[in-house]
C-alpha positions as CSV (number, residue, x, y, z in Angstrom):
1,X,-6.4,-0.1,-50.3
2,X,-3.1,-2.0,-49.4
3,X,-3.2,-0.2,-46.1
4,X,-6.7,-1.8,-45.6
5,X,-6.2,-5.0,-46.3
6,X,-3.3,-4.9,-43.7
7,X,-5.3,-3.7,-41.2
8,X,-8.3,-6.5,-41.7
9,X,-6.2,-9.2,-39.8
10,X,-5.5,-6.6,-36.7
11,X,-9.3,-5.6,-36.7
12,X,-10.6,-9.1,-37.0
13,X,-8.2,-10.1,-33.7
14,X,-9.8,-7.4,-31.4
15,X,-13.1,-8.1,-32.9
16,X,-12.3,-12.0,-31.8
17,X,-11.0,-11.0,-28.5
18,X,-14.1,-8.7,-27.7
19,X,-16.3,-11.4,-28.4
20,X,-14.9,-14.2,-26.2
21,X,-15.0,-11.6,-23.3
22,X,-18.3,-10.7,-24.0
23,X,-19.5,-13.9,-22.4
24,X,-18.0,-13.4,-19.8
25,X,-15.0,-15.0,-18.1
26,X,-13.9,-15.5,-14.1
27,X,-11.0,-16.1,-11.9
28,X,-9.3,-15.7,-8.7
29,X,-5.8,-15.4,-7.9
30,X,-3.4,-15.6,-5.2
31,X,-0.1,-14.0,-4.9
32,X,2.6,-12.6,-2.9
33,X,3.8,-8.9,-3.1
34,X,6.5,-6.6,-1.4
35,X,5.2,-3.4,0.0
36,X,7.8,-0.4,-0.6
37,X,6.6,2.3,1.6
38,X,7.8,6.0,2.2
39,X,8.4,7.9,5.3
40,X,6.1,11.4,5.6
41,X,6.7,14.4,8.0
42,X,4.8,17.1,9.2
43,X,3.5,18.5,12.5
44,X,6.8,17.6,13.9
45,X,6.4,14.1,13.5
46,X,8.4,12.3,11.2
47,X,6.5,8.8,10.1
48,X,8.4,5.7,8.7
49,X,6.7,2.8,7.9
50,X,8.9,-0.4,7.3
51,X,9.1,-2.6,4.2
52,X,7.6,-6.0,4.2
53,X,6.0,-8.9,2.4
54,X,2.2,-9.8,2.4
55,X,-0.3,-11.5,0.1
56,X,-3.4,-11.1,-2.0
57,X,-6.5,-12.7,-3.0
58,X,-8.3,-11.6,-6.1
59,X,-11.3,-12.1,-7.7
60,X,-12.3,-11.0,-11.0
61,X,-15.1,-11.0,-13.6
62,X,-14.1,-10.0,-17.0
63,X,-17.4,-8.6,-19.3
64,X,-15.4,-7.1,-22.3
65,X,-12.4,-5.6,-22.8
66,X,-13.3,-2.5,-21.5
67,X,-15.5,-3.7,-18.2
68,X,-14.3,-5.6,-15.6
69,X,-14.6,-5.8,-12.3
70,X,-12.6,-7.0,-9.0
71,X,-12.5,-7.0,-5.0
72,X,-9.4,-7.7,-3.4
73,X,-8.4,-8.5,-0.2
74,X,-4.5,-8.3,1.2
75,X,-2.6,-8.2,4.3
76,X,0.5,-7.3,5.4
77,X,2.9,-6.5,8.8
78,X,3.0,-2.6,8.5
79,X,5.3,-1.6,11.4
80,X,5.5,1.7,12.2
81,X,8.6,3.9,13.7
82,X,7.4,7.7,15.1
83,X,9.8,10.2,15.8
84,X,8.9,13.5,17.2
85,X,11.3,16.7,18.0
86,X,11.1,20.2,19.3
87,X,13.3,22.7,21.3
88,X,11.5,24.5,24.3
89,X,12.6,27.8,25.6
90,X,15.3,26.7,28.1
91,X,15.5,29.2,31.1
92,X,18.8,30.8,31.5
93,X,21.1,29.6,34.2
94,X,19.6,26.1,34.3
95,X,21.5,22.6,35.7
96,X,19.4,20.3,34.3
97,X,19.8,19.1,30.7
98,X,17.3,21.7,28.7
99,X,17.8,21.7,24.4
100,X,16.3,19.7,21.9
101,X,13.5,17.3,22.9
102,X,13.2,14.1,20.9
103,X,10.6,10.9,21.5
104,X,10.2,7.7,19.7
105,X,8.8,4.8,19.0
106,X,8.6,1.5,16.9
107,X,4.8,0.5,16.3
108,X,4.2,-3.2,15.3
109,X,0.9,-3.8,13.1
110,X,-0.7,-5.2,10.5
111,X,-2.4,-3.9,7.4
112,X,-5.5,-5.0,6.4
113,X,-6.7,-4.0,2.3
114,X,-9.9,-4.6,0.7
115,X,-10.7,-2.3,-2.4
116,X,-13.4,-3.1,-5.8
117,X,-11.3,-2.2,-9.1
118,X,-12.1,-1.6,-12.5
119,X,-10.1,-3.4,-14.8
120,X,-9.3,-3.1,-18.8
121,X,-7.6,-5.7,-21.0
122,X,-6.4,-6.7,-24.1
123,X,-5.9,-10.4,-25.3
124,X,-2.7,-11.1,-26.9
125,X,-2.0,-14.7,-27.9
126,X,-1.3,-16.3,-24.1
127,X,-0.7,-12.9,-22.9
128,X,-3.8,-10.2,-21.6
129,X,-2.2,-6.9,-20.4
130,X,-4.9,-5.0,-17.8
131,X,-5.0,-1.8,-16.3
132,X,-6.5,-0.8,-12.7
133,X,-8.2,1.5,-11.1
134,X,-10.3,1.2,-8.0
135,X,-10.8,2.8,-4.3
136,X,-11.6,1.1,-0.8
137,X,-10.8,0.7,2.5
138,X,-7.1,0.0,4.5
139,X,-7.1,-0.5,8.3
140,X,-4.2,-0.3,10.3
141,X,-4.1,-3.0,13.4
142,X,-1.8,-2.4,16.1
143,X,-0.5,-5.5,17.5
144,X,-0.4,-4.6,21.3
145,X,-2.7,-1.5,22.8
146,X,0.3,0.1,23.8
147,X,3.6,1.1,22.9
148,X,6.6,2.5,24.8
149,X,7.8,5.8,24.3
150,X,11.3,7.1,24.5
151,X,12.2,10.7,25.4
152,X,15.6,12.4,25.4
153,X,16.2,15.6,25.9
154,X,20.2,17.0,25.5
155,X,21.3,20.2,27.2
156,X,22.6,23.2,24.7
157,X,25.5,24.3,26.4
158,X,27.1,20.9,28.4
159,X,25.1,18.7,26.4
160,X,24.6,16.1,28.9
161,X,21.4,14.1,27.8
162,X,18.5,12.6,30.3
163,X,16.5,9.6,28.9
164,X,12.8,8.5,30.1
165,X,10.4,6.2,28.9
166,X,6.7,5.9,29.0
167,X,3.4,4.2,28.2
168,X,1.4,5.4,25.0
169,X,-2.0,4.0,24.0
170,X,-2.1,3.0,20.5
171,X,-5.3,2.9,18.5
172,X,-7.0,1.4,15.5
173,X,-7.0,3.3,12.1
174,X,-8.9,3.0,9.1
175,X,-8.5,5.1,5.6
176,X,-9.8,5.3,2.6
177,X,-7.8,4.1,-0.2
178,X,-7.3,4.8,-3.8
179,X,-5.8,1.9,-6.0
180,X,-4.2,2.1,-9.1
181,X,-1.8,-0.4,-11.0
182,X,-1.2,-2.8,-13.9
183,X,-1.0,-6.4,-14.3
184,X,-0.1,-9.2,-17.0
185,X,-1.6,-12.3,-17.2
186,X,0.1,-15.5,-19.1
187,X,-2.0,-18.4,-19.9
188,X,0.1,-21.8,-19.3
189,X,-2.9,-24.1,-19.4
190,X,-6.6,-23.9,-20.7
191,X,-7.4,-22.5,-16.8
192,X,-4.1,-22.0,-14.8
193,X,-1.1,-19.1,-15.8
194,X,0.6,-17.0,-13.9
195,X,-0.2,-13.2,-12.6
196,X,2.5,-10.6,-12.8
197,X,1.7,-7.1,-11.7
198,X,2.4,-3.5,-10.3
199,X,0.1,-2.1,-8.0
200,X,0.1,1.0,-6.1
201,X,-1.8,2.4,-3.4
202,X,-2.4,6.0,-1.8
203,X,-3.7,6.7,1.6
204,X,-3.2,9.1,4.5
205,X,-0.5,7.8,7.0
206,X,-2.2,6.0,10.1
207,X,-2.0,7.6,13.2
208,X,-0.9,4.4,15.8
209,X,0.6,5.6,18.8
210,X,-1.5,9.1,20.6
211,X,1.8,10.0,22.0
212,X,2.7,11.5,18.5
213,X,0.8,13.7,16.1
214,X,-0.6,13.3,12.7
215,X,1.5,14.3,10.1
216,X,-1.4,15.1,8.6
217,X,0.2,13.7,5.2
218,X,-0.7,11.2,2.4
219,X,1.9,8.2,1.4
220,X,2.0,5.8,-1.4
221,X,2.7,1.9,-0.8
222,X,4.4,0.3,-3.9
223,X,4.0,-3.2,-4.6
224,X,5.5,-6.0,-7.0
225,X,3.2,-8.6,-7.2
226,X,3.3,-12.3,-8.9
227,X,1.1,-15.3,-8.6
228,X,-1.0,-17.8,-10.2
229,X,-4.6,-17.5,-11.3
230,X,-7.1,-19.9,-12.1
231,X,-9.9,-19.4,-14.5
232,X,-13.5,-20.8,-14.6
């Protein structure tokens, strides 16, 4: 009985917080995030997208602690660097450099998000803990429709090296995307707090520059995020 009565107070706060949420409760948020991306291989390409900084827009509609919902949008530079090598048969006897074959490139583009989450939370005082989970769409935007290539190629045997360059088209790519993450919001005022989160977001690696082929590979973009929202 003891053990009851200790857990009326716990019951009667969830019970409090479901009820509040059940009439429903809207915001949208702004924030700035770092996206930590790794590098993927395959096909003889090696892919290594850089680091950098972007932002993101939410808006969110809360039904109970259970059912929520979100779209999102956020952007981002996403610059690319390809690097492809091989190692041709080399004919015996040759004079001009013949070995390993490398090319490479540095892409510059943006990244363009927009995914619809499902989101579950729990009140706590001026604290509401959420969890995430949502899919949608990320497009990849090169910034020029070509790129320049580099090709060395260094000999086996005297190992001089020959350097050329050349044109590559780039093109527009566009993935589907599977979101996942957590978040905790902290109420400051009656409709303004702050946003802290962890998001994460898998995709197959975007295929820029034609001169290089797929790696045929998913990678994962991790991102820190903080903000402010503001409730309706």
């Amino acid at each position: 009985m003891r053990k009851l009565f200790a857990f009326i107070p716990v019951l009667s706060a969830l019970l409090a917080s479901a009820g509040t949420a059940a009439r429903g409760q809207t915001d949208v948020a702004v924030s700035a995030y770092g996206a930590f991306n790794g590098s993927t291989n395959g096909n003889g390409t090696t892919q290594s997208p850089s680091d950098q900084a972007g932002f993101l827009i939410e808006a969110r509609y809360i039904r109970n602690p259970l059912v929520g919902y979100e779209l999102t949008y956020s952007f981002n530079r996403a610059n690319e660097a390809y690097m492809s090598s091989i190692e041709p048969p080399c004919p015996a006897g040759g004079t001009t450099p013949c070995g390993p074959t490398k090319t490479w490139a540095a892409v510059p583009a943006n990244a363009h998000e927009i995914s619809g989450d499902w989101v579950a939370s729990l009140r706590l005082g001026a604290f509401r803990p959420f969890a995430l989970a949502g899919a949608g769409v990320f497009v990849s935007v090169p910034a020029s429709g070509t790129v320049m290539t580099t090709t060395q190629v260094c000999g086996t045997v005297n190992n001089l090296c020959s350097q050329t360059t050349a044109t590559s088209s780039t093109s527009i790519q566009t993935t589907a995307v599977f979101v996942y993450g957590a978040r905790v919001d902290w109420t400051l005022l009656p409709h303004l707090g702050i946003r802290v989160q962890y998001r994460g977001n898998v995709y197959k690696a975007p295929e820029l520059a034609q001169a290089f082929r797929s790696t045929g590979s998913f990678t994962q973009s991790a991102q820190p995020v903080a903000g402010i929202f503001f409730r309706f």
